[in-house]
VMD Tcl script that draws the C-alpha trace (Angstrom):
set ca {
  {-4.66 -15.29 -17.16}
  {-1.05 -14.18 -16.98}
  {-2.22 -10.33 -16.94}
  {-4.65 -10.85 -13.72}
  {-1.96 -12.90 -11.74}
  {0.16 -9.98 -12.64}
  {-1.92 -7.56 -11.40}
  {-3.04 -9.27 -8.55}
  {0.81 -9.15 -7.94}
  {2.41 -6.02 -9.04}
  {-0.90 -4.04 -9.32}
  {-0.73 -1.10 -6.42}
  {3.15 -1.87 -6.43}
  {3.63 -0.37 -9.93}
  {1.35 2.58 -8.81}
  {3.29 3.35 -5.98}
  {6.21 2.83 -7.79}
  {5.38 5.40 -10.59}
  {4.25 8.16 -8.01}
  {7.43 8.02 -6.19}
  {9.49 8.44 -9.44}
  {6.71 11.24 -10.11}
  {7.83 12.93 -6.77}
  {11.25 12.28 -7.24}
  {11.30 14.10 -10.72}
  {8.98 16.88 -10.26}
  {10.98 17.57 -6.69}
  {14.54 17.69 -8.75}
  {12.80 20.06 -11.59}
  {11.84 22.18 -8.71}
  {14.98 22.48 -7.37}
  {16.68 22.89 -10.69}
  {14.07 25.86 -10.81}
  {14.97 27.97 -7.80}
  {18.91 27.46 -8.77}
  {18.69 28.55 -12.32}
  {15.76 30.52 -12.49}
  {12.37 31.68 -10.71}
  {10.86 28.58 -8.56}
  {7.37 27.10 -10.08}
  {4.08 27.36 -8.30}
  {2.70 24.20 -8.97}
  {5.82 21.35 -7.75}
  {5.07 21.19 -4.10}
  {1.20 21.06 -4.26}
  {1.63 18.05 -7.29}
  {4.03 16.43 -4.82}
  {2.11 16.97 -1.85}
  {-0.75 15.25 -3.82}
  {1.25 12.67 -5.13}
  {2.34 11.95 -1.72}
  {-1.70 11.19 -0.58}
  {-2.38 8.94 -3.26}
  {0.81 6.68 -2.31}
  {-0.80 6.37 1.21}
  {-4.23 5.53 0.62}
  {-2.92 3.24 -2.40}
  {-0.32 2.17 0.69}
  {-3.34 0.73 2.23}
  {-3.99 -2.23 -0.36}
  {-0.65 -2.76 -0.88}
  {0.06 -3.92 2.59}
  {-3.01 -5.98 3.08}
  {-1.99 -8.34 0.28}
  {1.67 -8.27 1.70}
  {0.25 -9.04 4.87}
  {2.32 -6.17 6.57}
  {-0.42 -4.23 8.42}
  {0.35 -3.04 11.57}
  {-0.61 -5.55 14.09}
  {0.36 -7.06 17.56}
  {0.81 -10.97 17.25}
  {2.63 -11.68 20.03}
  {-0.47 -13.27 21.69}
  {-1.89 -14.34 18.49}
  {1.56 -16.22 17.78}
  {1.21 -18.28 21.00}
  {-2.35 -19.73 20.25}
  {-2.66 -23.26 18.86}
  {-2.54 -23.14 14.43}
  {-6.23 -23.76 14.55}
  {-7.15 -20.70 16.61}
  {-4.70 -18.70 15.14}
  {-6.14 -19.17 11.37}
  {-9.70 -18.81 12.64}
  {-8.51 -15.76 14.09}
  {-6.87 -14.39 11.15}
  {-9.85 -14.92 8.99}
  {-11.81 -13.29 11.56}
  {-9.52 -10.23 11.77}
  {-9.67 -9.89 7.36}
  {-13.28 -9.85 7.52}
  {-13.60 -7.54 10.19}
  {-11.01 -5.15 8.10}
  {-12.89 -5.98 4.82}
  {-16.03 -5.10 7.17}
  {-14.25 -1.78 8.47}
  {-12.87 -0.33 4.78}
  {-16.66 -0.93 2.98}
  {-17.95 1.47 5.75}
  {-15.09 3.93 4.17}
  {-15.78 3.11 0.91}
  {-19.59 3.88 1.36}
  {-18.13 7.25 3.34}
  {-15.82 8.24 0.35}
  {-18.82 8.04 -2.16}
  {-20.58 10.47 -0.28}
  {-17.37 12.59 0.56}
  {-16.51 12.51 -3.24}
  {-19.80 12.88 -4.88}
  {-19.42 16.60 -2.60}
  {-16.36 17.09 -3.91}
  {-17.86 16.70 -7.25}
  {-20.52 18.85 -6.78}
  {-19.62 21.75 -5.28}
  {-16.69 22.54 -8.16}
  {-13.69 22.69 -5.50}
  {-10.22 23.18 -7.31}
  {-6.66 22.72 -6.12}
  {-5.08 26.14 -5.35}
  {-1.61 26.22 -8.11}
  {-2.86 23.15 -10.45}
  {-6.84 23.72 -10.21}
  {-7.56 20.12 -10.83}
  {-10.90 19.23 -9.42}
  {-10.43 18.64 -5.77}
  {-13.71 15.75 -6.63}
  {-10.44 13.85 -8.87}
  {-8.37 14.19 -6.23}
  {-10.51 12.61 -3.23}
  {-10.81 9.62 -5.86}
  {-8.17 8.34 -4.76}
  {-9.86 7.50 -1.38}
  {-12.31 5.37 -3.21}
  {-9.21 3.25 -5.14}
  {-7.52 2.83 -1.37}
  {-10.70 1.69 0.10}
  {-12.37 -0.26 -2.41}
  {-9.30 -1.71 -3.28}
  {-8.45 -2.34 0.83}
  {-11.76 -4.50 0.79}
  {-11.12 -6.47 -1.80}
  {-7.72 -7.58 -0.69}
  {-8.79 -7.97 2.85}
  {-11.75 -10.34 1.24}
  {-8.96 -11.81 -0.84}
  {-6.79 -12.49 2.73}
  {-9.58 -14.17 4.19}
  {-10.19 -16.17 1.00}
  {-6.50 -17.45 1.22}
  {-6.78 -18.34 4.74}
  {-9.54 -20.18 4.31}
  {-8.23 -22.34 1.53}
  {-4.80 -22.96 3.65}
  {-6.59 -23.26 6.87}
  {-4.71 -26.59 8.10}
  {-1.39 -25.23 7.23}
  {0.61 -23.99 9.94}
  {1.81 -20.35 8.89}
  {5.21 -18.67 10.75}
  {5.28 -16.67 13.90}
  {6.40 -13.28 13.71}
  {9.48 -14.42 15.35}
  {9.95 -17.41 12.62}
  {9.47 -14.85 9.77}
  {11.75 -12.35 10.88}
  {14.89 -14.88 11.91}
  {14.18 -15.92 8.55}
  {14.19 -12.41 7.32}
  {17.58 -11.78 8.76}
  {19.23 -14.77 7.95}
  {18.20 -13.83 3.79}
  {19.39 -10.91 4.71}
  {22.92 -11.98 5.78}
  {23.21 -14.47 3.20}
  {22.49 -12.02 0.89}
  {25.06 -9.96 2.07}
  {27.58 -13.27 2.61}
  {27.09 -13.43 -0.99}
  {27.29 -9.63 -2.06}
  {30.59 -9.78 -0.18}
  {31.77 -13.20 -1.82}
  {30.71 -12.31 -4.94}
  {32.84 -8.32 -4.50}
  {35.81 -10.66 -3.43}
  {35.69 -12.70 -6.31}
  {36.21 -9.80 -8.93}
}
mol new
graphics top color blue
foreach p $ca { graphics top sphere $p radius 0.5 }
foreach p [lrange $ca 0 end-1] q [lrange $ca 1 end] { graphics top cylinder $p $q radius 0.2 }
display resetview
């Protein structure tokens, strides 16, 4: 039980996180190339790569933060009834909206598959690569389905404003920093 909360957690997160180090490493080695040596072919296309991955595995990560882009200054003002109905509403319709993709990206990748398209410096199948559309999709629906889910079962609760959440943002924020400076004095 302690591995699914986990990845139900940390799952895209730790994705993200190890593409980024990926980018970060392969970028320095390519660097380190072209200063001591004859650059490498194959750095900026891997990056480049890495770099579409992050945002379609972006996409899930944001739904189960609950960071999406969206415009809730009129949603805000509505009464905490309206406002949850309208949230579930809104997940379903985005859980609607990323299983049309997902259906698309089959189609797109099964292509991909079949006609034997490679990357230009790596030649990985270009079929592998468009995968990653099906993770970010598939993925995006389940979380949005998982978003409704939760606001469903806390329905009656009254959840912040987007003004509430980000005074309380900045005031963790300056405490935090209150305390990086009290705790920089103290040594």
């Amino acid at each position: 039980m302690k591995v699914i909360k986990w990845l139900d957690e940390h799952f895209e997160e730790s994705i993200l996180v190890v593409f980024l180090v990926f980018i970060t490493c392969i970028s320095m080695v390519q660097i380190c190339a072209r200063i001591f040596a004859k650059s490498l072919p194959w750095p900026e296309e891997f990056c480049r790569l890495c770099w579409i991955w992050t945002v379609f595995l972006s996409l899930p990560f944001t739904i189960r933060k609950g960071s999406m882009l969206r415009v809730n200054v009129l949603v805000d003002m509505l009464p905490t009834k309206v406002r949850n109905v309208l949230n579930i509403v809104i997940d379903l319709l985005i859980a609607f909206a990323l299983f049309i993709f997902f259906q698309a990206a089959i189609s797109v990748v099964g292509d991909m598959f079949q006609n034997g398209r490679t990357t230009a410096a790596l030649g990985w199948s270009m079929g592998l690569m468009y995968t990653v559309t099906l993770l970010g999709y598939g993925l995006g629906t389940l979380r949005s389905l998982q978003q409704a889910v939760l606001h469903i079962m806390h329905f009656n609760q009254k959840e912040m404003t987007t003004l509430e959440a980000a005074m309380q943002e900045a005031a963790e924020e300056a405490a935090a920093v209150q305390g990086g400076v009290e705790g920089g004095d103290a040594e």
